[in-house]
C-alpha positions as CSV (number, residue, x, y, z in Angstrom):
1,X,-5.8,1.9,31.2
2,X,-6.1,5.2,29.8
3,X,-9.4,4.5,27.6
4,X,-11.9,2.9,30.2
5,X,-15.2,2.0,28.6
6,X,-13.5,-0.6,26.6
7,X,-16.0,-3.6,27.1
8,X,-12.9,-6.6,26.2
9,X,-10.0,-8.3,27.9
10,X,-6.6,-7.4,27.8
11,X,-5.5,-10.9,26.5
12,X,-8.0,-11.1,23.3
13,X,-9.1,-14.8,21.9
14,X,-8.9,-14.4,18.5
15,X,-11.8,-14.7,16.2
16,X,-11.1,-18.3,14.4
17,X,-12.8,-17.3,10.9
18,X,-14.8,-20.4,9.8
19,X,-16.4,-18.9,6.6
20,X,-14.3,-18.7,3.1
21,X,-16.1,-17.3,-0.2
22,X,-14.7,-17.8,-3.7
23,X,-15.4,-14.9,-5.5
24,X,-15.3,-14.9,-9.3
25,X,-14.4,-11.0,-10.4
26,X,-14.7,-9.3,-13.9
27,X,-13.3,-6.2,-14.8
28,X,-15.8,-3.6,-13.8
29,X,-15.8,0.6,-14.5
30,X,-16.8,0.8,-10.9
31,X,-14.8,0.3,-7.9
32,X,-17.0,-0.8,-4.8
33,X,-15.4,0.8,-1.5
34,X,-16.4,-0.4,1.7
35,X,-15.7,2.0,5.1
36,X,-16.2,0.3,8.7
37,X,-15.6,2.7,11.4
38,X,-17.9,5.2,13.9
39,X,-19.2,8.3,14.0
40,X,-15.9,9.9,12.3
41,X,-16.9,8.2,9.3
42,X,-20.7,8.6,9.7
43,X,-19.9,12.6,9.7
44,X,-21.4,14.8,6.9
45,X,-21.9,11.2,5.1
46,X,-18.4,10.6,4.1
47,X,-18.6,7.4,2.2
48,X,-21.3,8.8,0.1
49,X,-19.3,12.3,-0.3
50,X,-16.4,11.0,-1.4
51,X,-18.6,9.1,-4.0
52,X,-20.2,12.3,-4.9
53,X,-16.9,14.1,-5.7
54,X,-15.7,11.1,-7.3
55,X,-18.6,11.7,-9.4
56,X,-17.7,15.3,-10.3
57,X,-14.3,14.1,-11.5
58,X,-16.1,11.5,-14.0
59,X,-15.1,8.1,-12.0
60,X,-17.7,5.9,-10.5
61,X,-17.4,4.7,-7.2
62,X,-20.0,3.0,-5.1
63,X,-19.7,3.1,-1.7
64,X,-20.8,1.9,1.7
65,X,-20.6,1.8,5.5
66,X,-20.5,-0.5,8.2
67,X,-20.3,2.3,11.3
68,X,-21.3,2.3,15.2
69,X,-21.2,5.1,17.6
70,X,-17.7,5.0,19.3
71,X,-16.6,1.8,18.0
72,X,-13.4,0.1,18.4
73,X,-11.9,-2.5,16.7
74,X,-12.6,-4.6,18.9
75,X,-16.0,-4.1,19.0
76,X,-15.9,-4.5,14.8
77,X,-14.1,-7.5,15.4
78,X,-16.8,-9.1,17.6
79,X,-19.7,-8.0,15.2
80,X,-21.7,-10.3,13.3
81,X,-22.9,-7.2,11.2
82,X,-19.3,-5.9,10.2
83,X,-18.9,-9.8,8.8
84,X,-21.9,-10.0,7.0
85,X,-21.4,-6.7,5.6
86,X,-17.7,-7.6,4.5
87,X,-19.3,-11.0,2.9
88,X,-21.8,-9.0,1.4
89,X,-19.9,-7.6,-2.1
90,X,-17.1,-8.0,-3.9
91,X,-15.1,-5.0,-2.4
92,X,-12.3,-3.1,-3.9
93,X,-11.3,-1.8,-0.8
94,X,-12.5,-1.8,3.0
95,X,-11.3,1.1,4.9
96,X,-10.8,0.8,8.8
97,X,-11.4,3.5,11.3
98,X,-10.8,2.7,15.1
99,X,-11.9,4.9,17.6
100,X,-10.7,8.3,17.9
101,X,-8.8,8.2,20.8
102,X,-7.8,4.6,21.2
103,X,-4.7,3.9,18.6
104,X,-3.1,7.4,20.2
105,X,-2.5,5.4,23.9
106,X,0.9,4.7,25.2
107,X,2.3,1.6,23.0
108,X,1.8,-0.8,25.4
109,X,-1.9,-0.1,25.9
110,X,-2.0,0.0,22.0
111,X,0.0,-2.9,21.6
112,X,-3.2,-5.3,23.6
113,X,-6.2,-3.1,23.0
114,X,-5.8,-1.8,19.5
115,X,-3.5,-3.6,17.2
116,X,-4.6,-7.2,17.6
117,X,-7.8,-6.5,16.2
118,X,-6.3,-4.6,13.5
119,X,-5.0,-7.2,12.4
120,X,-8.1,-9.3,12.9
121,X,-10.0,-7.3,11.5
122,X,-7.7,-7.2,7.6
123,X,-6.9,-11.0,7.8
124,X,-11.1,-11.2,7.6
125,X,-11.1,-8.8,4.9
126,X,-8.8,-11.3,3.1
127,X,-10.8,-14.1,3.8
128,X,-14.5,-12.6,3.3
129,X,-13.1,-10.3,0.6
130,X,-9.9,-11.7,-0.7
131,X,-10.1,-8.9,-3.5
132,X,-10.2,-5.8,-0.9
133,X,-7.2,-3.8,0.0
134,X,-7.0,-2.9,3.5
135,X,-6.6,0.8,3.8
136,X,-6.5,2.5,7.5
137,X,-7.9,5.5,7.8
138,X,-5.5,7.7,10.2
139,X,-7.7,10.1,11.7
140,X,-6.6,13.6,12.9
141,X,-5.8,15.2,16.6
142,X,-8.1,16.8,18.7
143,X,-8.4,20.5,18.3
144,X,-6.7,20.7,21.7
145,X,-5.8,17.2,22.3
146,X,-7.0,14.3,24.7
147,X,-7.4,16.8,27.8
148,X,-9.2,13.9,29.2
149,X,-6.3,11.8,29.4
150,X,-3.5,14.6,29.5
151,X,-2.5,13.9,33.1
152,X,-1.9,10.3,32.6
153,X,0.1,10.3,29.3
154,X,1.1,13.9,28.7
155,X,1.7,13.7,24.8
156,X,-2.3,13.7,24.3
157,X,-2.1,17.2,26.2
158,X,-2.0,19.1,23.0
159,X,-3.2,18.4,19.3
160,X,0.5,18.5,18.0
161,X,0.7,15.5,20.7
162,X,-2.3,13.5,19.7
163,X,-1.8,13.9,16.5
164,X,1.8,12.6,16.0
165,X,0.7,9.1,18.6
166,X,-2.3,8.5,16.0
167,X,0.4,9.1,13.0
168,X,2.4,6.5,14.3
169,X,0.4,3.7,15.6
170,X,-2.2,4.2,12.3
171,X,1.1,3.8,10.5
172,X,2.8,0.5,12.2
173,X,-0.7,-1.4,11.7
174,X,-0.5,-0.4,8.5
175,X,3.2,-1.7,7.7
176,X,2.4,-4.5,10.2
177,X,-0.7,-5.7,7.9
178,X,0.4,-4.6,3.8
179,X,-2.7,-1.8,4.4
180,X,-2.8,1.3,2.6
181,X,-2.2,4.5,5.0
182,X,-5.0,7.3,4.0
183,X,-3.2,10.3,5.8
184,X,-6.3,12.2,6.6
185,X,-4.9,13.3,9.3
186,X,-1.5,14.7,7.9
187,X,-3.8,16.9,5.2
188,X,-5.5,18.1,8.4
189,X,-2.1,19.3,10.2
190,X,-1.2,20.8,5.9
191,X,-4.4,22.6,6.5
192,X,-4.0,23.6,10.0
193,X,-0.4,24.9,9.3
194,X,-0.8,26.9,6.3
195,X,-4.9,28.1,6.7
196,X,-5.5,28.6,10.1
197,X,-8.9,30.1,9.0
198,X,-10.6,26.9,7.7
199,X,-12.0,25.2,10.5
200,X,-12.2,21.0,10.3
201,X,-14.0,20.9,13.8
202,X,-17.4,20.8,14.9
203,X,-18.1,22.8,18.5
204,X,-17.1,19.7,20.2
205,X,-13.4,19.9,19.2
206,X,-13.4,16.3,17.9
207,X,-15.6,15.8,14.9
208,X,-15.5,16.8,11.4
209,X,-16.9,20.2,9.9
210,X,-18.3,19.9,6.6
211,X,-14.7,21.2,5.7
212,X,-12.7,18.1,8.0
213,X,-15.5,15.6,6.1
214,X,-14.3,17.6,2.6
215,X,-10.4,17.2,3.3
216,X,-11.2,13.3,4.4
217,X,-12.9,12.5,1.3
218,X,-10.2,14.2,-1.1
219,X,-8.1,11.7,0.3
220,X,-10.1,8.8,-0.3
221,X,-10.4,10.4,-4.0
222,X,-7.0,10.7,-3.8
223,X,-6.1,7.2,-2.3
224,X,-8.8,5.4,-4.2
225,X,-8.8,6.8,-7.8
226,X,-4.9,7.8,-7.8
227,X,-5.7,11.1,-9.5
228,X,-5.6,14.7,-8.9
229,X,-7.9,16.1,-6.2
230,X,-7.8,19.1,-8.0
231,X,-10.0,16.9,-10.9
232,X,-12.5,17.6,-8.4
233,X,-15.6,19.8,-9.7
234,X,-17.8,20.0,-6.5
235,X,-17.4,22.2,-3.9
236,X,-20.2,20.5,-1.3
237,X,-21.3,23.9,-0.7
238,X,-18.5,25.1,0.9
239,X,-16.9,28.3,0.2
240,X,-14.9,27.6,-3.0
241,X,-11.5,29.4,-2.1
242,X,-11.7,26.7,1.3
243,X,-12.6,24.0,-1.2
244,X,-10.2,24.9,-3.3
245,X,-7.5,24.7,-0.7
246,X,-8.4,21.6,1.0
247,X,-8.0,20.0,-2.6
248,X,-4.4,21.5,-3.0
249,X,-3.7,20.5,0.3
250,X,-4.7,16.7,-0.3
251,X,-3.0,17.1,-3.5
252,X,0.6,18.1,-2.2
253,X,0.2,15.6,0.8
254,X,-1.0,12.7,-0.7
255,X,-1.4,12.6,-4.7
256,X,2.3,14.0,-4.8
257,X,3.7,11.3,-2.6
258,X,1.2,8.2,-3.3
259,X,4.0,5.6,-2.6
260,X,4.5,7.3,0.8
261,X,0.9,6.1,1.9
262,X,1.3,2.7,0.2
263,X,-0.9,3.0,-2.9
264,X,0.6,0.8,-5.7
265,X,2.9,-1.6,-3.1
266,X,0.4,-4.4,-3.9
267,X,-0.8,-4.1,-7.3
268,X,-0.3,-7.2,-9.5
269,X,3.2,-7.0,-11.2
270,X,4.0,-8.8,-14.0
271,X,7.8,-10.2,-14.3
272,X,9.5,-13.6,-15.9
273,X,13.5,-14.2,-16.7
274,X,14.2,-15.8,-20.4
275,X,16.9,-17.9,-21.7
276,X,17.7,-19.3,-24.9
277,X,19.5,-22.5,-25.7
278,X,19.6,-22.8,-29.0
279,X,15.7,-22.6,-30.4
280,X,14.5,-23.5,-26.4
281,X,13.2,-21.6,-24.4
282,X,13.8,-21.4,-20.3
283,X,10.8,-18.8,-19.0
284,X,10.9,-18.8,-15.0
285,X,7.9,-16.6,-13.6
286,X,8.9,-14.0,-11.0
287,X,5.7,-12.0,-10.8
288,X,4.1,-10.4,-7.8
289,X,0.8,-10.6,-6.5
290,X,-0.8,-12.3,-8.8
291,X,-3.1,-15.2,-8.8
292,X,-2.4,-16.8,-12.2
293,X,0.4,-15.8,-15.2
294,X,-0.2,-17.0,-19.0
295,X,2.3,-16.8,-21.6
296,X,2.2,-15.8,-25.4
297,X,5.3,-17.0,-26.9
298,X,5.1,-15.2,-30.1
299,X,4.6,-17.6,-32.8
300,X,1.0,-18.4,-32.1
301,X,1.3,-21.0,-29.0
302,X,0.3,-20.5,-25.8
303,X,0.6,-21.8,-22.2
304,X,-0.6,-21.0,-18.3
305,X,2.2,-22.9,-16.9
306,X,4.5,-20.8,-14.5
307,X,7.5,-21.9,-15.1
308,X,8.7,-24.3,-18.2
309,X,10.6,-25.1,-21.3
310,X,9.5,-24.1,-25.1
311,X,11.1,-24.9,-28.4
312,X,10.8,-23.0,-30.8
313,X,12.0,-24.9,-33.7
314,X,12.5,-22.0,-36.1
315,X,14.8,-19.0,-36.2
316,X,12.9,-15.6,-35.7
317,X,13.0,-13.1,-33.6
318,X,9.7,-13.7,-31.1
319,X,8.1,-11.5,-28.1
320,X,7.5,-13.5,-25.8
321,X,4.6,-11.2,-23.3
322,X,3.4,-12.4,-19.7
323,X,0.1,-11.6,-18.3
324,X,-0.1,-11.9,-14.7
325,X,-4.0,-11.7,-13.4
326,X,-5.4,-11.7,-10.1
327,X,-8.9,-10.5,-9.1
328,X,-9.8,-9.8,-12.5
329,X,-7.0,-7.1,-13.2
330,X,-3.8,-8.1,-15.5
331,X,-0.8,-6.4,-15.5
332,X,1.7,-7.2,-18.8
333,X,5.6,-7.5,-19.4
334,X,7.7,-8.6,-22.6
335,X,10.5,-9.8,-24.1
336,X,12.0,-10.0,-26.9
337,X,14.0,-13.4,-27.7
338,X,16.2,-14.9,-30.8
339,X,16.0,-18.0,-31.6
340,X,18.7,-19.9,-33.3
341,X,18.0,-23.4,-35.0
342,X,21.1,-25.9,-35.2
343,X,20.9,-28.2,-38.2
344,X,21.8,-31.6,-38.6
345,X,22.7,-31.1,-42.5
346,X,21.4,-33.2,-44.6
347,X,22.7,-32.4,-47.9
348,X,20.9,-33.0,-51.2
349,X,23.9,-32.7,-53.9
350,X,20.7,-33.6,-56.4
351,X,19.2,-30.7,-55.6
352,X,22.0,-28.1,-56.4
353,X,21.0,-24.6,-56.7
354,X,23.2,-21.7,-58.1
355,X,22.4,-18.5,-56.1
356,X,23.7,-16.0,-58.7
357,X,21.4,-17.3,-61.5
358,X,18.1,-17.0,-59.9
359,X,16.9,-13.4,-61.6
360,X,17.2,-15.2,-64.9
361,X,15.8,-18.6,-63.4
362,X,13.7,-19.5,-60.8
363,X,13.3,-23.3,-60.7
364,X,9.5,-24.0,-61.4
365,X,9.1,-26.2,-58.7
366,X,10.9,-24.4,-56.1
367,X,8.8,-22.7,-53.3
368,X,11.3,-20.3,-51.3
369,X,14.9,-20.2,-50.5
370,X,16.6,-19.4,-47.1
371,X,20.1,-18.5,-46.1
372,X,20.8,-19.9,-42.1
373,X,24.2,-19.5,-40.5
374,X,25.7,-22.6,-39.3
375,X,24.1,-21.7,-35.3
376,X,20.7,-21.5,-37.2
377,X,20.7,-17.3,-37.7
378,X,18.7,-16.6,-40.9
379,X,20.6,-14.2,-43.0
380,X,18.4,-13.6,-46.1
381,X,15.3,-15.1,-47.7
382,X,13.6,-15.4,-51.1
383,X,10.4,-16.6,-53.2
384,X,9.4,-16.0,-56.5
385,X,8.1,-12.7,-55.8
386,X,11.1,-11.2,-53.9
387,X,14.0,-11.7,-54.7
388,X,16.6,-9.5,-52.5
389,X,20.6,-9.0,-52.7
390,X,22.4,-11.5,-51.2
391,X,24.3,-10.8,-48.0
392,X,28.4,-9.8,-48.3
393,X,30.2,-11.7,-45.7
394,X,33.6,-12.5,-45.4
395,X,34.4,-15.9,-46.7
396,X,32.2,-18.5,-44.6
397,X,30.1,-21.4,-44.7
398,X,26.5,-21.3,-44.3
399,X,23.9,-23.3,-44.8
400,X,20.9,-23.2,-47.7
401,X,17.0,-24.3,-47.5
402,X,14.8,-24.9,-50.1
403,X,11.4,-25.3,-49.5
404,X,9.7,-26.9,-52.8
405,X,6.0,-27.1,-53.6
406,X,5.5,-30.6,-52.7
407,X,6.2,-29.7,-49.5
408,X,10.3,-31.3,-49.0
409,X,13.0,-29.2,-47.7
410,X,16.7,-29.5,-48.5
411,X,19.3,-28.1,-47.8
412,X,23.2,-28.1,-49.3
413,X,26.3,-26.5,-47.8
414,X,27.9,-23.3,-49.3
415,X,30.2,-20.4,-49.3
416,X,29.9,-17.0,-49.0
417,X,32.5,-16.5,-51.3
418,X,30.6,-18.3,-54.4
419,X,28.6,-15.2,-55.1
């Protein structure tokens, strides 16, 4: 193997997770951000720098760390520590750095060393923190690539190299898990390419500058928040044309291409078909992501059942609105629905009333008046109070309701042509 000093087996065992936690969220102004990584994270402070500039741009983010000098995922993947700390909160996201060298091996090296404890490591993010999104953080090239392993696998000879083996294995564990991609290293290359004189190494060739920690935690802002880096106030005492830059550079890599990177794939989605019979109602849910759905049919009744049947029982128009929740977010959708009661006509002849008289009489005892087509459509409607022009149709039969004051309802047939 290329990278030696990894302390694990080529065929891993992997870790049976025994502990589950049921976590009860609200909706909270803070989001709680959780990065597990080495001394690439550890840099400059990054978790609590990209807090601070969250800060500047009026959002509240707490953040945390769970780093080891030089880890590997494997080695998080085998720590009590990185467990307890994933346990320990209710985490919005949990953000995974390998070691800097180890996801840019050849793919078969990757494929036994790296990737299966990728994948470890999110499906225990799902079960210690089921509310977490994964998010990988795809750290940049060496300033003149892996010259320790050039002679072996000669794509790590130069940073262009490096860099494009780490952008593709940080992106097939992301695919491979439904992870979020934070392209820290792609704003590095944007940076590299268009500013040569803004330097993201330390003397080592490897680590962050204060400016590489900067350009990482714009994209965590960037990732995390979904807004403009350029919202961005604090300058972390760099010079502020280079802090300037490194914000426009995170803005036209990631903030201009967010879908790119997988932010938004796996919100909660609300979604439902409708269709009417009549004055029923067939509602089928087709949301995504989401834990629970509860309906509000419009007339003042409710349900949480999925998938069902309502009746109505009245002709209206009626928005019917889904809320799909998980994790104490709720996404909405609507729509809007007619429904048409069919009458069995039962037809008072005692109870005749003559439409074109009711200006000049209005039968004491007589509540409200409404005009239905035979399919249930109302046409028009009256009381006492309000008494509007009858609709022209050409010559059919409808169908008329009176509601009195005791409470009764008939209803006689009619034409359209009588008025």
């Amino acid at each position: 193997p290329l990278f030696t000093n990894l302390d694990h087996p080529k065929t891993p065992t992997m870790r049976k997770l025994l502990l589950a936690l049921l976590l009860t969220t609200t909706l909270s102004a803070q989001e709680r951000v959780l990065f597990i990584g080495n001394s690439y994270t550890a840099a400059n402070s990054l978790p609590t720098m990209v807090a601070t500039l969250a800060s500047s741009a009026n959002q509240s983010l707490i953040c945390s760390q769970q780093t080891l000098g030089g880890a590997t995922f494997y080695q998080h993947a085998q720590s009590n520590a990185t467990y307890t700390k994933l346990a320990s909160q209710s985490w919005d996201y949990v953000v995974l750095q390998a070691q800097s060298q180890e996801p840019s091996f050849p793919f078969g090296q990757f494929q036994w060393q790296t990737l299966p404890y990728a994948i470890e490591l999110v499906d225990s993010i799902r079960s210690l923190a089921p509310c977490a999104q994964p998010v990988f953080f795809r750290t940049w090239g060496r300033e003149n690539g892996d010259q320790a392993n050039c002679a072996v696998f000669p794509p790590l000879c130069t940073y262009e190299g490096m860099d494009s083996m780490l952008h593709r294995h940080y992106s097939l564990m992301a695919d491979t898990t439904d992870a979020y991609l934070s392209p820290v290293g792609s704003v590095w290359k944007h940076i590299r390419d268009t500013d040569s004189t803004i330097n993201l190494y330390t003397s080592d060739g490897s680590h962050p500058s204060l400016a590489g920690t900067y350009a990482a935690a714009c994209t965590f802002f960037t990732m995390i928040t979904r807004m403009d880096p350029n919202s961005i106030t604090d300058d972390q005492n760099l010079n502020p044309g280079v802090a300037a830059a490194i914000r426009q550079a995170a803005k036209d890599v990631v903030f201009d291409s967010l879908a790119v990177w997988g932010v938004g794939a796996y919100d909660t989605q609300a979604g439902f078909t409708a269709t009417m019979s009549n004055d029923t109602l067939t509602y089928t849910d087709t949301s995504v992501f989401a834990d629970s759905v509860y309906y509000d049919f419009g007339d003042g009744n409710f349900s949480s059942t999925p998938n069902g049947i309502y009746a109505y029982g009245q002709d209206d128009f009626f928005t019917v609105t889904q809320y799909a929740y998980r994790c104490g977010k709720v996404d909405t959708t609507s729509i809007l629905i007619q429904s048409m009661v069919i009458f069995a006509i039962d037809e008072d002849v005692q109870a005749h009333i003559d439409l074109r008289k009711l200006d000049q009489f209005w039968p004491a005892d007589l509540h409200s008046l409404t005009l239905y087509t035979l399919d249930g459509r109302r046409l028009w409607s009256a009381d006492p109070g309000n008494i509007p022009p009858l609709p022209h149709n050409t010559n059919s039969l409808v169908i008329l309701e009176a509601t009195w004051r005791n409470g009764e309802r008939t209803r006689q047939r009619c034409f359209t042509n009588q008025w």
